[in-house]
N, C-alpha and C positions, 0 to 999 in steps of 0.2 A: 618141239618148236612148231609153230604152225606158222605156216607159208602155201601164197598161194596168187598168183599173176599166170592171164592169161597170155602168149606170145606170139607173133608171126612167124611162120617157117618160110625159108630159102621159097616155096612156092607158092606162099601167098596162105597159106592152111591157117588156124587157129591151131594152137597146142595148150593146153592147159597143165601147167607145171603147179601141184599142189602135194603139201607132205602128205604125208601115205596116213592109213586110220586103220581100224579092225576090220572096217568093212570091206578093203581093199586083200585082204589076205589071200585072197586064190588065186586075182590077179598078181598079187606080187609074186605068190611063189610057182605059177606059172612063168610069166617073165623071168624070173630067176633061172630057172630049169630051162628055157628057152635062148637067153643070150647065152647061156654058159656054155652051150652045146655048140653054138653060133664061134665061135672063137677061140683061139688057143692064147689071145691075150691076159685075160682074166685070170682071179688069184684061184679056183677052184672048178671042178666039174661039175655035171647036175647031181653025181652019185654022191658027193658029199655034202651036199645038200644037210644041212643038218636039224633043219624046219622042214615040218607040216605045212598045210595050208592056215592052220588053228593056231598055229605056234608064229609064224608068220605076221597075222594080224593081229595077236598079242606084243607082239614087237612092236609095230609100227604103230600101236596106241602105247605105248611103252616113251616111243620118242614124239609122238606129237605131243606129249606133256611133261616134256623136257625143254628144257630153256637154252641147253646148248647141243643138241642134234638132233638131228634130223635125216630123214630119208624121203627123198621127194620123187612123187610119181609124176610122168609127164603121160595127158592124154591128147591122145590124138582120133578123134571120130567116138567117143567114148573106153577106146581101148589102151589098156596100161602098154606103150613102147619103150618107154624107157626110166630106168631109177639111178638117181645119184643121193650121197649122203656124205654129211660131215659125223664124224665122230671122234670125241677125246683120246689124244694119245693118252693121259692120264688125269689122277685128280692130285696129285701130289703137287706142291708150289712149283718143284723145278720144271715140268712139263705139262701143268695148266693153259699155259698160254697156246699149246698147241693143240691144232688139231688135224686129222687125215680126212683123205678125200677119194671116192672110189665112185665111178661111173660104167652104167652097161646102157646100149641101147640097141634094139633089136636093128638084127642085122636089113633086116626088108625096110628101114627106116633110116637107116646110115644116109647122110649126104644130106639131110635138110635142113639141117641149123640146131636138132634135138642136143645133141652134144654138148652145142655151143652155150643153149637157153638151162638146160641143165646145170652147167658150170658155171655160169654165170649169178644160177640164184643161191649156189651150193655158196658162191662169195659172199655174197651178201648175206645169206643167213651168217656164216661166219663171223662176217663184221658184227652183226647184230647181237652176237654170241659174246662177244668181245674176247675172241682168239686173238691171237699177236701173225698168228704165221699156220699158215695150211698147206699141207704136203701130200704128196703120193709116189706110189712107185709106178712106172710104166716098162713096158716088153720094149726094147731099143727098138727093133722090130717094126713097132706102133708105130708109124714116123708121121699117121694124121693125128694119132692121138696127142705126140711130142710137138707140131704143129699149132695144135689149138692150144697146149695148153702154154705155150712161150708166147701166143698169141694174149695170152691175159697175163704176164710178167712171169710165170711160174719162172724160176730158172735152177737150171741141172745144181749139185750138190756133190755129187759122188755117183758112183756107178757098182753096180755087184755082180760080178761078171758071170757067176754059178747064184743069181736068183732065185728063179724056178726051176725046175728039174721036169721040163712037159714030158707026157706021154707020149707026145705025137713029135716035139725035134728035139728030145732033149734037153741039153741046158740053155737058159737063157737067159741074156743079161736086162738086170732092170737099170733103171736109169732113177734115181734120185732125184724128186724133185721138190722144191717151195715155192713159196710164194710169202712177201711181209705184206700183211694186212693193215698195220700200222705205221 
């Protein structure tokens, strides 16, 4: 899916939120490897990383010519900070209409609205998708990330109290979340 609006940050900056392409493949799997390290929220570390930089950019031209997902870079000064993306829970009838939603944005860039502009166009590609209903899981933890995202209707569903199983605390409980698009 291709998408692409550029947006104001909390300080007045240009951000350029546009879906990711082949050419973008170093930055992405740089940034990849870069917030992963940054957080113990995220579903992954950099060492499972299971992309190349090559393999990377083959993905993200994979989904800019897909009609229902997406993975969108956001620039700021010409540098990739941050990627969110919609993708099919399945293609079976019964869970068609759904789809997940996963967001990272570097840590040196938290606090400007990146999040917010991010999530926001990850909606509207959805809708444009014609999903029913967009979900994610979050670290209880995350209490800005649980913020923003009740801040766009998401709301809790259930809760999994043994989650993730971090290296660094643990277990950790996610928290269950959607959102109806329709």
């Amino acid at each position: 899916m291709r998408y692409q609006q550029t947006v104001r940050l909390k300080n007045g900056e240009p951000c350029l939120i546009r879906s990711g392409c082949a050419a973008d493949g170093q930055a992405a799997y740089d940034n990849f490897n870069l917030t992963h390290a940054q957080t113990d929220f995220l579903l992954s570390y950099p060492d499972e990383n299971s992309f190349d930089a090559e393999q990377e950019g083959q993905f993200l031209a994979k989904l800019e010519a897909d009609p229902r997902e997406v993975e969108l870079c956001a620039f700021l000064h010409g540098r990739l900070v941050g990627m969110a993306g919609i993708e099919a829970v399945g293609k079976k009838d019964k869970v068609k209409h759904r789809a997940e939603f996963g967001i990272s944005v570097d840590k040196a860039y938290w606090g400007l609205g990146i999040g917010r502009a991010l999530t926001a166009a990850c909606i509207e590609c959805a809708k444009q998708a014609g999903y029913h209903q967009l979900e994610l899981d979050v670290v209880r933890e995350n209490t800005a990330a649980v913020a923003l995202y009740e801040s766009f209707g998401f709301a809790e569903y259930g809760r999994n109290p043994k989650g993730f199983c971090s290296r660094l605390a643990g277990w950790q409980e996610l928290i269950l979340m959607r959102l109806e698009l329709i």
